[in-house]
PDB file with SEQRES, HELIX, SHEET and CRYST1 records, atoms N, CA, C and O in Angstrom:
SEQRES   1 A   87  UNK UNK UNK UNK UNK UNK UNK UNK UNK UNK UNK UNK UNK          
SEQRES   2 A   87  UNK UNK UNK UNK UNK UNK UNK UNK UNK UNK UNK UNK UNK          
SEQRES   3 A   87  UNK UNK UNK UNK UNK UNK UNK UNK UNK UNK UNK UNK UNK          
SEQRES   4 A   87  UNK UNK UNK UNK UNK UNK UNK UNK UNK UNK UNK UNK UNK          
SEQRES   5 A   87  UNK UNK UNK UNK UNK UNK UNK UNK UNK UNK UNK UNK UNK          
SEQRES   6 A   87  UNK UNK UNK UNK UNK UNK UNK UNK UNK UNK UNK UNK UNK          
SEQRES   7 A   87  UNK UNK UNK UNK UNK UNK UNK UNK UNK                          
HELIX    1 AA1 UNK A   18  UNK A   20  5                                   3    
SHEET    1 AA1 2 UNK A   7  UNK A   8  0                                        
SHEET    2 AA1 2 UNK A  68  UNK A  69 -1                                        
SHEET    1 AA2 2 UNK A  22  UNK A  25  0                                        
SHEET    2 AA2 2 UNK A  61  UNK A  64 -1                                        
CRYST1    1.000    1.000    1.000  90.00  90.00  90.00 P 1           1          
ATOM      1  N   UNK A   1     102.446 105.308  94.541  1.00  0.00           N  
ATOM      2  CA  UNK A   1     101.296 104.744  93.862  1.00  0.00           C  
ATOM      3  C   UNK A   1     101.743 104.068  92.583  1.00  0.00           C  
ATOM      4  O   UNK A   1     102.809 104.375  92.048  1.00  0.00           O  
ATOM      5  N   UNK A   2     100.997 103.227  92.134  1.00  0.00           N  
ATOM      6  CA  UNK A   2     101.544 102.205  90.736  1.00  0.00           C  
ATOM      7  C   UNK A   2      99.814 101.874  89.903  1.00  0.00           C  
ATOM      8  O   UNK A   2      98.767 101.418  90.363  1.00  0.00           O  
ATOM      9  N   UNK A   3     100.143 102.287  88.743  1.00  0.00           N  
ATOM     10  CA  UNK A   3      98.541 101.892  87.850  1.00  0.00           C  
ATOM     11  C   UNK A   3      98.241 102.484  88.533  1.00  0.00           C  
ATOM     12  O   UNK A   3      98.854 103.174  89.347  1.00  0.00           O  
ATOM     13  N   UNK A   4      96.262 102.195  88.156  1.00  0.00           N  
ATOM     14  CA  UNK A   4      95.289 103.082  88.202  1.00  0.00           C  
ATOM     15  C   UNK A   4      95.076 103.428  89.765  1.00  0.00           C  
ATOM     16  O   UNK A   4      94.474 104.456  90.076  1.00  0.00           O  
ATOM     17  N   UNK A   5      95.551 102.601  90.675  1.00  0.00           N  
ATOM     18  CA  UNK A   5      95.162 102.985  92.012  1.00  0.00           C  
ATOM     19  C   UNK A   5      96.104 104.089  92.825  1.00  0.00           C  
ATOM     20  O   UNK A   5      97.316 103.882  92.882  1.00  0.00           O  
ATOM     21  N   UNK A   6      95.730 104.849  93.229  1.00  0.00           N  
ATOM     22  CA  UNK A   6      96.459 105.497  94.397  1.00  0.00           C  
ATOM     23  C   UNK A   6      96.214 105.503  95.604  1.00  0.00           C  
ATOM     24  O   UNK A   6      95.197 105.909  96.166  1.00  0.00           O  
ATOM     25  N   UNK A   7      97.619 104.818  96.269  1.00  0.00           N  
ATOM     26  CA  UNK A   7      97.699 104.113  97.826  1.00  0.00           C  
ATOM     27  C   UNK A   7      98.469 105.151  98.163  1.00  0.00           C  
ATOM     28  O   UNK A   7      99.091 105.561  97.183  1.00  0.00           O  
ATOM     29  N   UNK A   8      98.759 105.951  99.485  1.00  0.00           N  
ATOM     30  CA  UNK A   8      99.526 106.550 100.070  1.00  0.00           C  
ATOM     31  C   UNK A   8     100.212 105.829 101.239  1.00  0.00           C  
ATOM     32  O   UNK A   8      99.670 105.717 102.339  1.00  0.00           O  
ATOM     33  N   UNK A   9     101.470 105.329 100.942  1.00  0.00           N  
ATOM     34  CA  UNK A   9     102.145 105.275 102.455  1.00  0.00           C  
ATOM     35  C   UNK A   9     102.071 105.830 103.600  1.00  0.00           C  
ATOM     36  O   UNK A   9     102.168 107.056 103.640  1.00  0.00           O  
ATOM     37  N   UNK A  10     101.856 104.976 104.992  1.00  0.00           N  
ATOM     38  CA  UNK A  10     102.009 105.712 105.906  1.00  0.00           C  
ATOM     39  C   UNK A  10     102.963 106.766 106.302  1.00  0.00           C  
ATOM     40  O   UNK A  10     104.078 106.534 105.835  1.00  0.00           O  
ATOM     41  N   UNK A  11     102.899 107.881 107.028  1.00  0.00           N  
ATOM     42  CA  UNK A  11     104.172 108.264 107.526  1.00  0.00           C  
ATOM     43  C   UNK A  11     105.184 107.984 109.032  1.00  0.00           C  
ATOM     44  O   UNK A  11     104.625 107.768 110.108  1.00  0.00           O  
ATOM     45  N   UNK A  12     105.933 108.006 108.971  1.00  0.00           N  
ATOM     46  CA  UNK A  12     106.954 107.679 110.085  1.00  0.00           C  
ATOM     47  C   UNK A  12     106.058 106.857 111.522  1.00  0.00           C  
ATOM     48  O   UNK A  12     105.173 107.381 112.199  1.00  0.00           O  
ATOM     49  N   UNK A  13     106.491 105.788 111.642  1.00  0.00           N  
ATOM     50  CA  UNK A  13     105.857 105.087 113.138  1.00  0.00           C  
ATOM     51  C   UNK A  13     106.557 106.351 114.238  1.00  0.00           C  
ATOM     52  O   UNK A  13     107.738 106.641 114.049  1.00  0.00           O  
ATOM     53  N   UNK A  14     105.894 106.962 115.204  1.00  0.00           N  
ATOM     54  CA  UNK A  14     106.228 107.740 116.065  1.00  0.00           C  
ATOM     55  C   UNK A  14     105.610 106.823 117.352  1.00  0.00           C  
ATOM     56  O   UNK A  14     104.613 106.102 117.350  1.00  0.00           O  
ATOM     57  N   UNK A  15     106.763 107.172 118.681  1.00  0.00           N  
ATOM     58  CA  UNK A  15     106.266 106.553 119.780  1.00  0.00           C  
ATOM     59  C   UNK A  15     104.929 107.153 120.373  1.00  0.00           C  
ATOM     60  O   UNK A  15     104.501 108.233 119.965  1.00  0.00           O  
ATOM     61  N   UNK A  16     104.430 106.583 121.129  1.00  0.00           N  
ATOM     62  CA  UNK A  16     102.888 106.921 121.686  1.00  0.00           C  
ATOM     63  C   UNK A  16     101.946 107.535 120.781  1.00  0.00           C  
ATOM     64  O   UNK A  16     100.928 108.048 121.245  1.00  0.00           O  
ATOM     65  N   UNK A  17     102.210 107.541 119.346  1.00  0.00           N  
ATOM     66  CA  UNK A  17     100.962 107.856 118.579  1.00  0.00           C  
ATOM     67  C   UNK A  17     100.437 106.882 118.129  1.00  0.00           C  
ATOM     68  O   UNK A  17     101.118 106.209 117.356  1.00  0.00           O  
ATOM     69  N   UNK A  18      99.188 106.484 118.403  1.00  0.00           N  
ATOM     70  CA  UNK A  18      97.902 105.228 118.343  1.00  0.00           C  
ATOM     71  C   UNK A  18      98.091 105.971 116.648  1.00  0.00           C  
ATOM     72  O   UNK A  18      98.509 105.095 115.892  1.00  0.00           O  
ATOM     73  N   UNK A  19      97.963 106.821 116.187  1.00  0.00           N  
ATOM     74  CA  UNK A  19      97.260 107.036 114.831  1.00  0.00           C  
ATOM     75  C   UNK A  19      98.727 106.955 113.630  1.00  0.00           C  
ATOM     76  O   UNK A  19      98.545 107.453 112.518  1.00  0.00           O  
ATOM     77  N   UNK A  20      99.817 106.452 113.883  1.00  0.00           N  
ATOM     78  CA  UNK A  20     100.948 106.266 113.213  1.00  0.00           C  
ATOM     79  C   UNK A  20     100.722 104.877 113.228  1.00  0.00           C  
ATOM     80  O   UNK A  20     101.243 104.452 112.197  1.00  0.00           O  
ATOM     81  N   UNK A  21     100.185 103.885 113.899  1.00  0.00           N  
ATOM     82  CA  UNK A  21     100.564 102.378 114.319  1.00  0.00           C  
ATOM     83  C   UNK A  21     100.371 102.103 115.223  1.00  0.00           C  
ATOM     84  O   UNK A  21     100.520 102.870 116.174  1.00  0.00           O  
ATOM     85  N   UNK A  22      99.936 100.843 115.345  1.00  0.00           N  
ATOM     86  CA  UNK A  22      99.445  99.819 116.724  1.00  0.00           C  
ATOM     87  C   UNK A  22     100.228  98.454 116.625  1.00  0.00           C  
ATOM     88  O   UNK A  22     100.562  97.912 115.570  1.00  0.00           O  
ATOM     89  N   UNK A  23     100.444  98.030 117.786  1.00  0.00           N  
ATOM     90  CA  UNK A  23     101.026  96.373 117.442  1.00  0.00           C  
ATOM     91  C   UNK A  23     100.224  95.331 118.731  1.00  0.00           C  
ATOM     92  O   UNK A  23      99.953  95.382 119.931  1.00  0.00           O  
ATOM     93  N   UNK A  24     100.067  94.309 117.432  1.00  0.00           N  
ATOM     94  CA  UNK A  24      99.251  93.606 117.982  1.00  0.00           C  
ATOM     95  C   UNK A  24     100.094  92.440 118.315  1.00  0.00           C  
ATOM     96  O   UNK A  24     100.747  92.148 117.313  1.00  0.00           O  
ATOM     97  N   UNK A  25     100.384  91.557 119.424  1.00  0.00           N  
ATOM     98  CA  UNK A  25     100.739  89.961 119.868  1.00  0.00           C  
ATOM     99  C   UNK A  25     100.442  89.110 119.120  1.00  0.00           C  
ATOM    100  O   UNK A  25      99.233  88.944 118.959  1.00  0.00           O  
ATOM    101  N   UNK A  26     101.142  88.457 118.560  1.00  0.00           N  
ATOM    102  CA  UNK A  26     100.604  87.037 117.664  1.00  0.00           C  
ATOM    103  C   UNK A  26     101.144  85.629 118.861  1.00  0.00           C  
ATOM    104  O   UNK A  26     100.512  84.710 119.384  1.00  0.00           O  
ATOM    105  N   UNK A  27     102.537  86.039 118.918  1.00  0.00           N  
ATOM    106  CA  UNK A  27     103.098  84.311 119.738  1.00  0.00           C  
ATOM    107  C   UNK A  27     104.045  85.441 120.899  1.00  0.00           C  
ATOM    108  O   UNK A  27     104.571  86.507 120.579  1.00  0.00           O  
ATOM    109  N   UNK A  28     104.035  84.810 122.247  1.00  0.00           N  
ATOM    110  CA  UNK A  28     103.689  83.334 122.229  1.00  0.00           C  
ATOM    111  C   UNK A  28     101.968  83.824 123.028  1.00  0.00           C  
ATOM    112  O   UNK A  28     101.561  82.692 123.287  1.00  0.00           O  
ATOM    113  N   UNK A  29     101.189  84.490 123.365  1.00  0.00           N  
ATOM    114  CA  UNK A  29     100.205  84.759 123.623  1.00  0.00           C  
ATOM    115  C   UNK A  29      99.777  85.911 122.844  1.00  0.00           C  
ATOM    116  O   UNK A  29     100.128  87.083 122.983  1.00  0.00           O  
ATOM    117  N   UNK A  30      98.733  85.259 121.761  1.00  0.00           N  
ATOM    118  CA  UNK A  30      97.946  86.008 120.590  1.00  0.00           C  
ATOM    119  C   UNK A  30      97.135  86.623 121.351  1.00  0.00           C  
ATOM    120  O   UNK A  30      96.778  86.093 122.403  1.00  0.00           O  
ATOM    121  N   UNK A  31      96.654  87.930 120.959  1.00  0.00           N  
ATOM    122  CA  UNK A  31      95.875  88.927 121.366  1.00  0.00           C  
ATOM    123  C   UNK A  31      94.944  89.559 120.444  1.00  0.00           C  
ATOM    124  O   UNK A  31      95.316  89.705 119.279  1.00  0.00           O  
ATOM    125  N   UNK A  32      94.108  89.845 120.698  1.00  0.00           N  
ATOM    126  CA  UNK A  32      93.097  90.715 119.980  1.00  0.00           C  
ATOM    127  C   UNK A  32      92.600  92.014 119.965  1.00  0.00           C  
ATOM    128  O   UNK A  32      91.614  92.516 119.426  1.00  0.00           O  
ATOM    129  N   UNK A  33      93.793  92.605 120.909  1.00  0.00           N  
ATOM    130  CA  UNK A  33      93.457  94.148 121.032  1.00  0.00           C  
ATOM    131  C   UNK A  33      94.934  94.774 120.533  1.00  0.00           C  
ATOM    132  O   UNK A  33      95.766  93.980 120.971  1.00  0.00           O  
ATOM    133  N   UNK A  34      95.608  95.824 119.827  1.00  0.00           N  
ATOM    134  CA  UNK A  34      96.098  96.493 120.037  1.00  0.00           C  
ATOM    135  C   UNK A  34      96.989  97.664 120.851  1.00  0.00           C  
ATOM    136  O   UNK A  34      96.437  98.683 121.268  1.00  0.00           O  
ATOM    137  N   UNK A  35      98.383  97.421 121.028  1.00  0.00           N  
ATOM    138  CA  UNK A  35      99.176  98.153 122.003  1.00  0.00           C  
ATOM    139  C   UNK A  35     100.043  99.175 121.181  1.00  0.00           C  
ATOM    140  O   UNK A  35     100.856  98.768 120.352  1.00  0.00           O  
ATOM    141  N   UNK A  36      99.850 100.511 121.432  1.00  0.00           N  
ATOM    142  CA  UNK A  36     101.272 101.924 121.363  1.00  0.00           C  
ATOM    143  C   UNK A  36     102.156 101.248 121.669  1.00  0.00           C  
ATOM    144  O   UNK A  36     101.949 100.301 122.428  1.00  0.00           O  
ATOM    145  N   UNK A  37     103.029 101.435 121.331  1.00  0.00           N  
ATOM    146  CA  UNK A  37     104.793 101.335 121.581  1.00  0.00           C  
ATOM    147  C   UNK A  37     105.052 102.915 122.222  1.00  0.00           C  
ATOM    148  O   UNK A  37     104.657 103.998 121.790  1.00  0.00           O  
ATOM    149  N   UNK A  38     105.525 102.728 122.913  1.00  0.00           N  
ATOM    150  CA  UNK A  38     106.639 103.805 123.642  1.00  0.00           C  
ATOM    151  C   UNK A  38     106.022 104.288 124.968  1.00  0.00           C  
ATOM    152  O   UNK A  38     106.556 105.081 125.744  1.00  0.00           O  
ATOM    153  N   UNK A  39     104.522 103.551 125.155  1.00  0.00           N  
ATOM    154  CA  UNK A  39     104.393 103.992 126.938  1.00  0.00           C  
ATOM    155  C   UNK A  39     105.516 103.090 127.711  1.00  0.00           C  
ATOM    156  O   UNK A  39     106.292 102.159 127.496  1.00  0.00           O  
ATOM    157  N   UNK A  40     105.076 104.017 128.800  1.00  0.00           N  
ATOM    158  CA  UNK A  40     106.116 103.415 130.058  1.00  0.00           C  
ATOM    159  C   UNK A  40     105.447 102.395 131.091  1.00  0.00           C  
ATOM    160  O   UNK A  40     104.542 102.693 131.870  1.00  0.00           O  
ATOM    161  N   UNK A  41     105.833 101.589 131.009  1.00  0.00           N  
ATOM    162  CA  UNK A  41     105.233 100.328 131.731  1.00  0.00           C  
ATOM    163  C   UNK A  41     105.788  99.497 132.575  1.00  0.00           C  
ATOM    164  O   UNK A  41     105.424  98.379 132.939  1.00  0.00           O  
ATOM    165  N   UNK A  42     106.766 100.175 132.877  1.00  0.00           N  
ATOM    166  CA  UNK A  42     108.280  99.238 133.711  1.00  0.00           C  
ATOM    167  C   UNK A  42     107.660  99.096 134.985  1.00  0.00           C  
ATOM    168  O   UNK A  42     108.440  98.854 135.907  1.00  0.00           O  
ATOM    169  N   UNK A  43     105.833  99.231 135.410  1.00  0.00           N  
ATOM    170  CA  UNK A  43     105.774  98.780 136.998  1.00  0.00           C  
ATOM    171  C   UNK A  43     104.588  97.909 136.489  1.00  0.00           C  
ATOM    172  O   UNK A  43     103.864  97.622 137.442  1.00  0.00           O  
ATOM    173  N   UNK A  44     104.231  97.496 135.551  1.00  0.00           N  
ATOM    174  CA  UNK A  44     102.824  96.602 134.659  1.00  0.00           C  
ATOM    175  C   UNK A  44     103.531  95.192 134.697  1.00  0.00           C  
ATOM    176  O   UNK A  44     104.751  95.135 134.543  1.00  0.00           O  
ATOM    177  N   UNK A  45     102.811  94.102 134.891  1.00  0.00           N  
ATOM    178  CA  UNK A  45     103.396  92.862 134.818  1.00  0.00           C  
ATOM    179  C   UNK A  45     102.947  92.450 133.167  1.00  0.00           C  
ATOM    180  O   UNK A  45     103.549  91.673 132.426  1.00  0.00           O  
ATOM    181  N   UNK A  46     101.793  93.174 132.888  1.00  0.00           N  
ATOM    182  CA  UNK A  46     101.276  93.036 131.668  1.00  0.00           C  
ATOM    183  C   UNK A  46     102.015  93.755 130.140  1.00  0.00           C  
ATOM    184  O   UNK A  46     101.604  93.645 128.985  1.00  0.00           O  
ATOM    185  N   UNK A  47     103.223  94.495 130.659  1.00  0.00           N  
ATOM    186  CA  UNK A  47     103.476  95.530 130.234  1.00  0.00           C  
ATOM    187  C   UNK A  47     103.958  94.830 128.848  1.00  0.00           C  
ATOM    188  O   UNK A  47     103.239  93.992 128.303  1.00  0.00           O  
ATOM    189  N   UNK A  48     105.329  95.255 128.258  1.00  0.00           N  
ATOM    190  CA  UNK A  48     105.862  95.311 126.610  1.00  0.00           C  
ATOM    191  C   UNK A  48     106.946  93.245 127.317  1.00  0.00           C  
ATOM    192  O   UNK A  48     107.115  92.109 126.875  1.00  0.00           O  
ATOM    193  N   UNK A  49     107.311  94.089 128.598  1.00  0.00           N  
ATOM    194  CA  UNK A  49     108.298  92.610 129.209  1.00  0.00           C  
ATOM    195  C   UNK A  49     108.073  91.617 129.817  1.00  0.00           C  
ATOM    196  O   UNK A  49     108.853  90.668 129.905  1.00  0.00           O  
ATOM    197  N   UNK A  50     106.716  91.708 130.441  1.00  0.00           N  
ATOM    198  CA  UNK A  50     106.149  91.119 131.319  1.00  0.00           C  
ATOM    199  C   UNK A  50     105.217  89.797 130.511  1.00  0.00           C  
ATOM    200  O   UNK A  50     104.225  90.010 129.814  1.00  0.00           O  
ATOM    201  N   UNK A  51     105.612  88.871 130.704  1.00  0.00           N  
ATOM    202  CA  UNK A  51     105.584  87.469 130.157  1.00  0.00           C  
ATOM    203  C   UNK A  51     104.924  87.504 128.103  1.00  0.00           C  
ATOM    204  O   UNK A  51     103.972  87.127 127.420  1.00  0.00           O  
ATOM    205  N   UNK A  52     106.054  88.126 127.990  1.00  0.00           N  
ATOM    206  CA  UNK A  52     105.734  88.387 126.439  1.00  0.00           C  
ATOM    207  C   UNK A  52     106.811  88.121 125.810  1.00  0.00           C  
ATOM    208  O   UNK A  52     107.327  88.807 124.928  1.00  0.00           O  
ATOM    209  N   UNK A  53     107.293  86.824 126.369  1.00  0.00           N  
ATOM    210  CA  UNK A  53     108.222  85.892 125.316  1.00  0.00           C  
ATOM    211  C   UNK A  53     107.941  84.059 125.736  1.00  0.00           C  
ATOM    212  O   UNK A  53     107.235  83.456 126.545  1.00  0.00           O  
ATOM    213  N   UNK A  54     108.834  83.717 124.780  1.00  0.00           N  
ATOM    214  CA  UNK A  54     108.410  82.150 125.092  1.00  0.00           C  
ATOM    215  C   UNK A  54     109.266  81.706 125.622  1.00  0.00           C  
ATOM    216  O   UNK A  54     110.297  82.357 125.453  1.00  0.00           O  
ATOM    217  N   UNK A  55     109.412  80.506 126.476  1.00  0.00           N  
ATOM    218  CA  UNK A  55     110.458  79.779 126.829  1.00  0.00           C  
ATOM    219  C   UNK A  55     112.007  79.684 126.245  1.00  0.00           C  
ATOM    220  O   UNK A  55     113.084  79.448 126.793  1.00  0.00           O  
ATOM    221  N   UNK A  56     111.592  79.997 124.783  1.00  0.00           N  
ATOM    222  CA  UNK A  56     113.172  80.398 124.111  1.00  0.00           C  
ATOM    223  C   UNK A  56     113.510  81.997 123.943  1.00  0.00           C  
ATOM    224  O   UNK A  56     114.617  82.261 123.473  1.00  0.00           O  
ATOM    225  N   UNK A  57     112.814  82.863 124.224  1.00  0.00           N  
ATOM    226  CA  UNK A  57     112.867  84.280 124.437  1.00  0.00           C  
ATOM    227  C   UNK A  57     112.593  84.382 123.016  1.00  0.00           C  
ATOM    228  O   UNK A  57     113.431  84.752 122.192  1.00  0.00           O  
ATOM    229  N   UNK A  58     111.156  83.976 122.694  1.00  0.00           N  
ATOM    230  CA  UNK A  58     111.247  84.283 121.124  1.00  0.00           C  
ATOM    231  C   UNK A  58     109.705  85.037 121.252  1.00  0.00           C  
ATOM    232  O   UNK A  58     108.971  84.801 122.212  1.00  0.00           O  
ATOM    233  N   UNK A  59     109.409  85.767 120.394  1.00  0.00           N  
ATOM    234  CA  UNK A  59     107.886  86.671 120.059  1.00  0.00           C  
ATOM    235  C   UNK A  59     107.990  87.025 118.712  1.00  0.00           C  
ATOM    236  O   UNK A  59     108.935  87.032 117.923  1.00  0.00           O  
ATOM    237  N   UNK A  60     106.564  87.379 118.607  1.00  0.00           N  
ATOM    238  CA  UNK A  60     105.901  87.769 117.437  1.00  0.00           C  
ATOM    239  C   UNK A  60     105.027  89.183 117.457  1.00  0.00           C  
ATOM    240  O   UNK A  60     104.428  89.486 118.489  1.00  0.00           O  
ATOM    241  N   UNK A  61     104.990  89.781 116.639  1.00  0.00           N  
ATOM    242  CA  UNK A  61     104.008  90.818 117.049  1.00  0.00           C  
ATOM    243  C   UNK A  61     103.799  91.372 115.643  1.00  0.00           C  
ATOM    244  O   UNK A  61     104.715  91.420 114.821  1.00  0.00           O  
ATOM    245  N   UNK A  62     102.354  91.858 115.361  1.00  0.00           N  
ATOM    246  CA  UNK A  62     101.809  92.203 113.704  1.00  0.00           C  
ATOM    247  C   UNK A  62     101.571  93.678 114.120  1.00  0.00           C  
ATOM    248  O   UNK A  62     100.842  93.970 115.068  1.00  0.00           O  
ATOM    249  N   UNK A  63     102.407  94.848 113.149  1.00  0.00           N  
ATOM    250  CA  UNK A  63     102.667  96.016 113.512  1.00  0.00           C  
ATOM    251  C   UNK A  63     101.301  96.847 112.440  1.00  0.00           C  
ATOM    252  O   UNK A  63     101.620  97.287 111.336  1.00  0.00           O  
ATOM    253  N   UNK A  64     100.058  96.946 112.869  1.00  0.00           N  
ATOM    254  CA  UNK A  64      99.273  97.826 111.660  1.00  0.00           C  
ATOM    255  C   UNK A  64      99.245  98.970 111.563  1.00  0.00           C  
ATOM    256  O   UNK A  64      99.132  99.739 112.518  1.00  0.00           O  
ATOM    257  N   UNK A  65      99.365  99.370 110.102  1.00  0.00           N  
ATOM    258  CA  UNK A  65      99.622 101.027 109.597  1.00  0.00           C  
ATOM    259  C   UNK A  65      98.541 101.316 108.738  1.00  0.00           C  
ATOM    260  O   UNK A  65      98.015 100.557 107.924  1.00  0.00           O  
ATOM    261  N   UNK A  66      98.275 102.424 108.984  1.00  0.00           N  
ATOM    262  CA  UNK A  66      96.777 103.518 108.503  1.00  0.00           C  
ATOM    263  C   UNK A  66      97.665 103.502 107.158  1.00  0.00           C  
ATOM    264  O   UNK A  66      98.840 103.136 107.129  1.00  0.00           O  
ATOM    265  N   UNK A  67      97.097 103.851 106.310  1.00  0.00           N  
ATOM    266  CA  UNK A  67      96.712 103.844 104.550  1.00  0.00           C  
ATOM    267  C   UNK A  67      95.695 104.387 104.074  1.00  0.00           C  
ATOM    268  O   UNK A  67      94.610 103.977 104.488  1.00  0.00           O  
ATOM    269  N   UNK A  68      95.716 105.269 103.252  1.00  0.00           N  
ATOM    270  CA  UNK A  68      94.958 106.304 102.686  1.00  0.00           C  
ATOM    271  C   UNK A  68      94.791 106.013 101.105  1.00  0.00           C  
ATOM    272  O   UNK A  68      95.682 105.515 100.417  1.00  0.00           O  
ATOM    273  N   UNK A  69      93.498 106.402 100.626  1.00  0.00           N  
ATOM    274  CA  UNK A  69      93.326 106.218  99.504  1.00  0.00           C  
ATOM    275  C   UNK A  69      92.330 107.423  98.663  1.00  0.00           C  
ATOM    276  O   UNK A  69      91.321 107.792  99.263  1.00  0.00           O  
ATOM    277  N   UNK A  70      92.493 107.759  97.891  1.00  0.00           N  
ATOM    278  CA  UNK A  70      91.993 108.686  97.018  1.00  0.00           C  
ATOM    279  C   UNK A  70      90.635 108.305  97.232  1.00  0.00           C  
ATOM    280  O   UNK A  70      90.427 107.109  97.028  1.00  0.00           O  
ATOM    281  N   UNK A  71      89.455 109.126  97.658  1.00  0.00           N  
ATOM    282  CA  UNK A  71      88.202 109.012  97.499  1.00  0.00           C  
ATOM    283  C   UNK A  71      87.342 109.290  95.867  1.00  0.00           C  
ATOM    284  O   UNK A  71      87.193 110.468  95.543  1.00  0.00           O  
ATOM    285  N   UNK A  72      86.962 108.503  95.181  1.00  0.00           N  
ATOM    286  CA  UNK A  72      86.253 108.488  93.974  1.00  0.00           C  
ATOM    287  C   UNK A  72      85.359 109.513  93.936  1.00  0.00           C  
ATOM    288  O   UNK A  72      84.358 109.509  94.653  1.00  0.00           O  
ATOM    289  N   UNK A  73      85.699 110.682  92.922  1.00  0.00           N  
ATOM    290  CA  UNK A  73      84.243 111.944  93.076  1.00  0.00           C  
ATOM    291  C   UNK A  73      84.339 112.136  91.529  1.00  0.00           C  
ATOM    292  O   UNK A  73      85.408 112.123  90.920  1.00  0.00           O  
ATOM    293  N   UNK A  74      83.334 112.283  91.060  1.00  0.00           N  
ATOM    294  CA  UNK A  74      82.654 113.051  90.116  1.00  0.00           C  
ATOM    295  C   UNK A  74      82.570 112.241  88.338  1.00  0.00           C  
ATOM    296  O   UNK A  74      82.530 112.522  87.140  1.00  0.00           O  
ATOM    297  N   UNK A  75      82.583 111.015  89.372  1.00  0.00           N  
ATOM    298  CA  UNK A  75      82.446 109.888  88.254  1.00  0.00           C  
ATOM    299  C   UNK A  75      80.887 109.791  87.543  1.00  0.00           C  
ATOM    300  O   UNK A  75      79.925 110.328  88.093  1.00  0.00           O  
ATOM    301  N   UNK A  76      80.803 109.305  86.707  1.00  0.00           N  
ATOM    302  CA  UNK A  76      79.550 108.627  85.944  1.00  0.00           C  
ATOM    303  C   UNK A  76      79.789 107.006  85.666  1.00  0.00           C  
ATOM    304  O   UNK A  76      80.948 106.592  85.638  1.00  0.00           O  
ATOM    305  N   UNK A  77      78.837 106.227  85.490  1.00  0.00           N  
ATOM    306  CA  UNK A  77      78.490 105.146  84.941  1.00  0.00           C  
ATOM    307  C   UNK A  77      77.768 105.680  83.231  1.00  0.00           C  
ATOM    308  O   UNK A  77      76.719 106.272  82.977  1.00  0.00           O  
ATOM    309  N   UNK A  78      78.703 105.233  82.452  1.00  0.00           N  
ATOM    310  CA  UNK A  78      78.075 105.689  81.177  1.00  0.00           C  
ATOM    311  C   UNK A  78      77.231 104.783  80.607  1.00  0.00           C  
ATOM    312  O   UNK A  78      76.098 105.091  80.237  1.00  0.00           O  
ATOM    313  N   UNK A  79      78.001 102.970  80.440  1.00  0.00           N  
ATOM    314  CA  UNK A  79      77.566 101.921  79.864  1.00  0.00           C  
ATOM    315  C   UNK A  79      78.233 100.611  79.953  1.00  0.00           C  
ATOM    316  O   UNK A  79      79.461 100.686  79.987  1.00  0.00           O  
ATOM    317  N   UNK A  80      77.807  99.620  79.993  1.00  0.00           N  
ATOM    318  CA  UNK A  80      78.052  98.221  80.098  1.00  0.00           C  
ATOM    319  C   UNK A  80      77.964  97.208  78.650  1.00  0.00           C  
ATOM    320  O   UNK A  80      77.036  96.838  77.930  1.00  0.00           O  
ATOM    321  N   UNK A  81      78.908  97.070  78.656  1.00  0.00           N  
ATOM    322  CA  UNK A  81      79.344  95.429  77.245  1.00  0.00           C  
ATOM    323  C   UNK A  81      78.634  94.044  77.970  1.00  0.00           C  
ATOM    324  O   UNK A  81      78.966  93.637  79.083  1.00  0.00           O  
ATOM    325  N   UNK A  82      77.690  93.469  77.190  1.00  0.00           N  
ATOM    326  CA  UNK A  82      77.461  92.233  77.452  1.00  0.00           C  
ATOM    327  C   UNK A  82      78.137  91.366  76.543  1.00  0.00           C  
ATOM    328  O   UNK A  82      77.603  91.434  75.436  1.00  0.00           O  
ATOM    329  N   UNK A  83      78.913  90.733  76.569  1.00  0.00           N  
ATOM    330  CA  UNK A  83      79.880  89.766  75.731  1.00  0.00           C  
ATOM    331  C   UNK A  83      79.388  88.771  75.807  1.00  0.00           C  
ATOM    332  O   UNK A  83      79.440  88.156  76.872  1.00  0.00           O  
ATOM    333  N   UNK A  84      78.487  88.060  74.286  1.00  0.00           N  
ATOM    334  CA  UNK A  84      77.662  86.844  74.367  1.00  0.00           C  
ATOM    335  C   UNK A  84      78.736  85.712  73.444  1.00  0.00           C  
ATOM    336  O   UNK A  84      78.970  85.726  72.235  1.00  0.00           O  
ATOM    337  N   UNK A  85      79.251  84.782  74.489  1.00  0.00           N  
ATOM    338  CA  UNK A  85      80.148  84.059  73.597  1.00  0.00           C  
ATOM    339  C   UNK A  85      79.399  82.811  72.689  1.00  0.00           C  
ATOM    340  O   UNK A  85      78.449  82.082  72.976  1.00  0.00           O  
ATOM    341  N   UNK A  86      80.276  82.897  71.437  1.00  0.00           N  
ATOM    342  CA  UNK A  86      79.663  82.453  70.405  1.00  0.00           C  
ATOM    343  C   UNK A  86      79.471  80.985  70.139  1.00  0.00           C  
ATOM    344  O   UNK A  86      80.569  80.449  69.988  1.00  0.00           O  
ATOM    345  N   UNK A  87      78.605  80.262  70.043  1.00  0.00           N  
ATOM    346  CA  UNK A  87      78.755  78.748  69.941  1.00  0.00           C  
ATOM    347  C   UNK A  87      80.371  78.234  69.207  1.00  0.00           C  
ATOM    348  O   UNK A  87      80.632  77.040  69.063  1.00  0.00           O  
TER     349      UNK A  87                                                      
END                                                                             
């Protein structure tokens, strides 16, 4: 964590846990759903190999990680500054 906010890092990407990380397809066919890493799919045409590169054997894929943040309790609103700037 850095300044006033506290962010917690994820912990460790583990295979077949949806709740460590998901990866999503960007190129060469963008997707909109989310895939686990580490099922077994070696009979899926759809699978991790199965037409998920490009003509130059190149891909992309956006890996998202859960992040945690301190929930705000036992705050008040005391008062507000109106700052009237001066001619």
């Amino acid at each position: 964590s850095s300044g006033s906010m506290k962010v917690w890092s994820p912990g460790p990407l583990m295979e077949k846990d949806r709740t460590t990380g998901t990866w999503q397809m960007l190129l060469p066919k963008p997707e909109s759903t989310c895939n686990v890493f580490g099922t077994n799919d070696l009979a899926s045409l759809a699978g991790w190999g199965g037409g998920r590169v490009d003509s130059e054997g190149d891909y992309v894929w956006n890996l998202w990680r859960p992040y945690k943040c301190c929930q705000r309790k036992g705050q008040w609103f005391l008062f507000d500054i109106d700052w009237i700037a001066y001619p």
